[in-house]
N, C-alpha and C positions, 0 to 999 in steps of 0.2 A: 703561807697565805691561804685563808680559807678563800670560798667562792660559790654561787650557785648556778646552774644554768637556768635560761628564759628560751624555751620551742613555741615556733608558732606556727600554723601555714594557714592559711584562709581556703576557701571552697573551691577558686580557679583552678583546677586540673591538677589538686595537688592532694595526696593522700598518706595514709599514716605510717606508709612508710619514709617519708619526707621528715618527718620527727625524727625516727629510726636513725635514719641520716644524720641531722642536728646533733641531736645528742654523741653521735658518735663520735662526731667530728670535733665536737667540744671538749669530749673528755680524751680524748687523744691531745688536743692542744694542753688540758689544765695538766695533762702526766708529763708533758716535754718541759714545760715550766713550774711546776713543784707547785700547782693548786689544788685543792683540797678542795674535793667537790662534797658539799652539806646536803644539797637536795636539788630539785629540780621544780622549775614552773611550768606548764604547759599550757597553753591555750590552742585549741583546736578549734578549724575552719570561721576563727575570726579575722579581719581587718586589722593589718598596722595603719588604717587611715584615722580611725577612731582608736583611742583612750579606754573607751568601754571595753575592756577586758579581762574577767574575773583574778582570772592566774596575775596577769600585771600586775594590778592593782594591788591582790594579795604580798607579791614582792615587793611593791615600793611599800609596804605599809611595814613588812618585815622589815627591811633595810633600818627602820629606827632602833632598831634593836642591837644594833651593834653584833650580830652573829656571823656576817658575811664581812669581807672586805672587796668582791669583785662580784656582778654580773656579767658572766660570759656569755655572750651572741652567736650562731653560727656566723652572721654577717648583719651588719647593722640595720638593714631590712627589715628583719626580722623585730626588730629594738621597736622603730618608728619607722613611719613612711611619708611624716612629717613634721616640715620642719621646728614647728611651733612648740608641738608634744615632747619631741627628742630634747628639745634643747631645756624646758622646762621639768621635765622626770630626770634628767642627767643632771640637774641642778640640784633636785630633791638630793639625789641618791649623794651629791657630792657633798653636801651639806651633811649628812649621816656617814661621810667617810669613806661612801662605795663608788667606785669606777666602773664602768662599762665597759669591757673589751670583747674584740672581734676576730672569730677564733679562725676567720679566710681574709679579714683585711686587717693584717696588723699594722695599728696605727702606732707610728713611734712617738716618746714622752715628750722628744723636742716642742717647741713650740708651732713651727711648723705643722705637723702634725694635727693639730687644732683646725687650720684652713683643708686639710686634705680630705679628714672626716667631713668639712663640709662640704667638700666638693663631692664626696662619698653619696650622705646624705641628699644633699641636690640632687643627684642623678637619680637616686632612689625616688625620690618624691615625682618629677617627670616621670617616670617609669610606672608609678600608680598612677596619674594622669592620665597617660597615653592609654594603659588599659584600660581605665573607669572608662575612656570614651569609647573605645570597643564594646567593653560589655555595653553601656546607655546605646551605643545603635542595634545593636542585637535586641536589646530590650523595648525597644522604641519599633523596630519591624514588628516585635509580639504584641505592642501595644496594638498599633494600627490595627491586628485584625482582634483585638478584646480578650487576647487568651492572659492567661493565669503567669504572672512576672516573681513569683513568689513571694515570703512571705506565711503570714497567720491567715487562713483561709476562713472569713468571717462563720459565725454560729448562723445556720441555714443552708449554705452554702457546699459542693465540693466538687472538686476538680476530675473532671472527665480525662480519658486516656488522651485524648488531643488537645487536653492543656484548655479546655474551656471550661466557664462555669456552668453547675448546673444546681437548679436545685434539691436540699435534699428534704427528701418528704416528712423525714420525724423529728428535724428541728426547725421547717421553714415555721410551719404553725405555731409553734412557741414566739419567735421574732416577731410573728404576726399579733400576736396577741399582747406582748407586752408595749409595743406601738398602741394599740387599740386602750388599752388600760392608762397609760400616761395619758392619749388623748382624752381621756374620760376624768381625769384627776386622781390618778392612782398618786404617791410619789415614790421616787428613785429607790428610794432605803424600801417600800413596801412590795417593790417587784422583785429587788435584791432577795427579800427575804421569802418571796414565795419560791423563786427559782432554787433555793437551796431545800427550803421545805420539802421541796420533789427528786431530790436529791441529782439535780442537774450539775456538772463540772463546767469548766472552763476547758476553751481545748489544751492545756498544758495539764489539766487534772485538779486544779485547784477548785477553791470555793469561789461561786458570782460573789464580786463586789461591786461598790460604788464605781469606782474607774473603770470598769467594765462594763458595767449599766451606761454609764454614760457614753463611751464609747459605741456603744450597740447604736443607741437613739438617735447619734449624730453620725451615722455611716450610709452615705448615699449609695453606697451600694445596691441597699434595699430596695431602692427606687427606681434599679435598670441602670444607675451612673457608671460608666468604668471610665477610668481615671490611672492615667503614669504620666508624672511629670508634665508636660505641657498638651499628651493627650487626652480628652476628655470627649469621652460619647455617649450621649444619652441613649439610653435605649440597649449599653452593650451589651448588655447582660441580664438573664431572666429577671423580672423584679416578683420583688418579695409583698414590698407596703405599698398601698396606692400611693401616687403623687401628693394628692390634694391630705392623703393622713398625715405621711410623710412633714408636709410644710407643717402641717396642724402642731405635731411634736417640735416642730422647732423654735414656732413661735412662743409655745406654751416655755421650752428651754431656756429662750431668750430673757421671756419675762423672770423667771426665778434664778437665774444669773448673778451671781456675787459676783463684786466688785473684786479682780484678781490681788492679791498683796502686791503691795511693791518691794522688792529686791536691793539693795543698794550693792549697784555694782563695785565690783572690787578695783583698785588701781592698778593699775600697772605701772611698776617699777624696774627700770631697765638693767638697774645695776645694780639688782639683786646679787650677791656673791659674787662680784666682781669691785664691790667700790669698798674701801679699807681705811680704819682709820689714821691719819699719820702720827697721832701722840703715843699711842698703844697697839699698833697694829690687828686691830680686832674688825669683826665685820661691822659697818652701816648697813643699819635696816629703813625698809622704808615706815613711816608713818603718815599719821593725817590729823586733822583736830581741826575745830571748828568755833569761829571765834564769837561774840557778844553780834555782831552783828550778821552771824549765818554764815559769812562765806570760809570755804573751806581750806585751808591750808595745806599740803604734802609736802614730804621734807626727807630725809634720810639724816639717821640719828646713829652716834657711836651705842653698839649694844651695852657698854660698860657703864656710859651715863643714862642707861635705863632702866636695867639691872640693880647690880652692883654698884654703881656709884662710884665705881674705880676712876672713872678717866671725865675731863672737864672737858672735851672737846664740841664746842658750838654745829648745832646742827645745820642743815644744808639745805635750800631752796630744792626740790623734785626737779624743778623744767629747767635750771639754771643751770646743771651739774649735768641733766641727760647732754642739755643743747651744745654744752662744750664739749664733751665728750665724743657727740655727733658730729658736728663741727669738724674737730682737729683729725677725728679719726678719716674724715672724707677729704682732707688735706692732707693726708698720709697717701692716702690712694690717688691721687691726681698727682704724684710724685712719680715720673716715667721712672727714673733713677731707682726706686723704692720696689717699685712692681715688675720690673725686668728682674733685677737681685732676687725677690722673692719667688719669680715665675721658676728660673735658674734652680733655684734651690728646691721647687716643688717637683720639678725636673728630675732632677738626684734622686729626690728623698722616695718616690715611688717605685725606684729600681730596685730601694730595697725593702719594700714593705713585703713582698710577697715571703710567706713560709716556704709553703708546698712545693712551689716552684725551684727554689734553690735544691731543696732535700732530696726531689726527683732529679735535678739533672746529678746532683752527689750519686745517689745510686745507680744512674746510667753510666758514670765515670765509672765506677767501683765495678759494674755490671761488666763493661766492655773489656776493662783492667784484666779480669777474670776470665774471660773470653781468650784475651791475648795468648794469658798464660796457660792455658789447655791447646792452643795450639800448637804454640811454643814445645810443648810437651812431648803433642803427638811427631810435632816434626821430627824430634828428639827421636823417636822410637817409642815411645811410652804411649799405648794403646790397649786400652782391656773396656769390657764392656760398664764397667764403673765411670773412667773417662768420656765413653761416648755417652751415657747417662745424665754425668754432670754438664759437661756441654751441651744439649738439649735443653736442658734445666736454664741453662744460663743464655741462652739465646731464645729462652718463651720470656724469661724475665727481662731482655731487653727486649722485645717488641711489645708487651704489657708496659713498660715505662712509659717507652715511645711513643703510646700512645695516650698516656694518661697527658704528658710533657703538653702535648699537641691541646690533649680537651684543656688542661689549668689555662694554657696561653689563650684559647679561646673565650673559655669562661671569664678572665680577667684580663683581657689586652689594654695595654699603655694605654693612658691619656696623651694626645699629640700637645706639641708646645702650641700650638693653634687653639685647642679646646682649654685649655690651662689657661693662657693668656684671655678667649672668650667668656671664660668664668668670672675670675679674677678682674679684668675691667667693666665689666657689667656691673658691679659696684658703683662704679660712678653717674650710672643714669638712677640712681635710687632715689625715689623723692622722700627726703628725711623730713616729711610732714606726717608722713603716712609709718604709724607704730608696730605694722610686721615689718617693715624695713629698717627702721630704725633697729628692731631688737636683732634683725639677723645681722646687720652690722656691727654692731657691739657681741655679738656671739661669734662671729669670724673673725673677728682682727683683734679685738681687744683681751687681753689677759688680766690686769690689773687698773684700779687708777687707787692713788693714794693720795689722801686727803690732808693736807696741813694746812694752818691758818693762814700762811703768808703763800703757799704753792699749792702745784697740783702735778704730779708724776702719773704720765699715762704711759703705761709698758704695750706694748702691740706684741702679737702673734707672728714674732717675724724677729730672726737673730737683730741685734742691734736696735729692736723697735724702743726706745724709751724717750719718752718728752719731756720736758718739764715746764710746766709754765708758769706761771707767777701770775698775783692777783694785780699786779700795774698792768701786765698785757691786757688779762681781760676786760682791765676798765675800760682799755681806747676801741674796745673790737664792738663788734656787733650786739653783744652778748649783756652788756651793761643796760640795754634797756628795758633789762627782765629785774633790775633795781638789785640791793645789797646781796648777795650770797648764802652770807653766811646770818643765821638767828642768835636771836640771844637765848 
């Protein structure tokens, strides 16, 4: 099995030897399971809160390529730190044939396993919560007294040893002057082009451009404004433009103002790689089309009759297919009977996810075992300073266990049946009107649904989870007032 690894750490307290770490810990995992480490992604002192991430990005773009068969994580953290992204890049990846694994929380293949990663995940994403709100009050005390929250430190501008602004004397008169020019009827592209004429940089090094002209003209900054989040105080900070210029440029902004493009948002499709067709077993993709009279249709279509033309299987209403799917899958969970079984089983299944844990206390076994036998020894009469040597040896190596035993159980202690069960029924307050909830529902419980003309087979994330239902039930249920199902 080839594989790559993915390192990350963000800026909070954590530095390049935290990588060092990652990686080691990964390729110690890919050597105990026969993976074939190709290369490595790294991103340094970004966020798993955001998606904007060079190195990621680069990986999921490679995974089409068919050269990896695994992304190894040191721990899914690392992957995502939410839950929206995770679930949507592990979809990519699985679509191109790569799996994600977690080289400190081995998730098992079971099905099971699927709800545990999210309980994984879940915790992860609280966990960037509770610290976002730390750092935002941290940052909110610097706000109050106007100091510097970091960031691109605007052109005129620079940061004093006590973290306040001040101005700097050989760029402020530049900002000054191109405020004064646009008020005068300079335009954007004529400022751009003299500031490069004088051979002025950007502060990353680059050439002034338009997006950066602009940005200069519309930054109150200039004007005394300091601003975080819901701080905002006039006057915080040296200004650069008078007030009265300042408006002058914005009005003049206003009037030369294009009208922004409009976007057409993309759908979302809840059962992307998860809804299957029942003629031919291949995936339904989502689609849209738009008829003589404007309104717009989505649908989920067998990819064989769009293609290939292999398979005759009628396509499927979008809201008609989610809604069932939501539906049955939250009458799965309001089954005590269903969710004890499952909780029981998430129970189990944790005791043995851990690696590390097992392999230290094997070598504490083996450690002590070895112990035994050099006393044994000595009791015997067999005494030289080789013996008292190796014994030394073997009594530093069981208090090094000892205490690695002690950090793994703390770094990873159990989930109680209390916290399992609070996870896992918290599902049922989910208002399935609202489409992050709905999609984390169908990402936690459901594995399959398979689509036939007369039925519908919904497999859940849970030994025994399989439904079937047929298209007479759905006539009489709620579900019928979304009209036909299936298209011609």
């Amino acid at each position: 099995m080839k594989g790559v690894i993915y390192a990350r750490y963000s800026s909070d307290n954590q530095r390049e030897e935290s990588i060092e770490g990652q990686l080691r810990e990964c390729k110690e995992y890919a050597e105990r399971n026969d993976i074939t480490i190709l290369g490595t992604y790294i991103d340094r002192a970004l966020s798993a809160k955001t998606d904007n991430r060079p190195e990621f990005q680069h990986m999921i773009k490679d995974s089409a390529k068919g050269l990896f068969d695994v992304v190894l994580v040191w721990k899914l953290d690392r992957f995502a730190r939410n839950r929206y992204d995770s679930a949507r890049y592990k979809n990519l990846l699985k679509k191109n044939g790569v799996k994600v694994i977690s080289a400190r929380e081995n998730i098992s293949e079971g099905s099971e396993g699927i709800i545990l990663e999210a309980m994984l995940e879940g915790y992860a994403e609280y966990y960037s919560a509770e610290l976002s709100e730390k750092v935002i009050r941290g940052l909110t005390d610097n706000a109050l007294k106007c100091k510097y929250n970091g960031g691109t430190v605007p052109m005129g501008y620079y940061i004093d040893e006590q973290q306040y602004y001040q101005i700097d004397p050989k760029t402020a008169p530049v900002v000054l002057e191109m405020f004064t020019k646009y008020s005068e009827g300079a335009t954007m592209q004529e400022l751009v082009n003299l500031l490069n004429s004088r051979g002025m940089r950007s502060i990353r090094g680059g050439k002034i451009t338009l997006n950066i002209m602009n940005h200069l003209l519309k930054n109150r900054r200039y004007m005394g404004e300091y601003s975080y989040r819901d701080v905002v105080k006039e006057d915080g900070i040296p200004a650069i433009v008078p007030k009265e210029l300042f408006e002058r440029v914005q009005e003049r902004l206003a009037k030369n103002k294009k009208a922004p493009a409009r976007h057409k948002a993309e759908d979302d499709y809840l059962l992307t790689t998860k809804l299957y067709c029942g003629k031919c077993g291949s995936f339904m993709v989502g689609e849209s089309g738009t008829s003589h009279t404007m309104k717009v249709h989505r649908y989920y279509r067998c990819v064989n009759t769009k293609k290939k033309k292999l398979c005759d299987k009628k396509a499927v209403k979008k809201d008609w297919i989610e809604d069932l799917v939501v539906n049955y899958t939250m009458k799965a969970i309001m089954n005590d009977e269903v969710m004890e079984r499952l909780i029981d089983t998430l129970m189990e299944l944790q005791k043995k996810e851990s690696t590390d844990l097992p392999l230290l206390k094997k070598q504490l076994a083996e450690t002590e075992k070895g112990i035994n036998n050099m006393l044994n020894a000595i009791q015997a009469g067999i005494f030289t300073p080789s013996t008292k040597q190796r014994l030394d040896e073997l009594e530093e190596t069981k208090s090094q266990l000892e205490v690695s035993i002690l950090q793994e159980e703390m770094h990873k202690p159990l989930l109680t049946r209390e916290q399992i069960a609070f996870f896992i029924y918290h599902f049922r307050k989910f208002d399935v009107t609202k489409r992050e909830q709905r999609q984390r529902l169908i990402d936690s419980f459901v594995n399959a649904v398979y689509l036939y003309e007369d039925k519908i087979i919904l497999t859940f994330n849970y030994k025994d989870g399989s439904k079937t239902i047929t298209l007479e039930e759905v006539e009489g249920s709620d579900l019928s007032v979304l009209g036909a199902p299936l298209l011609i």
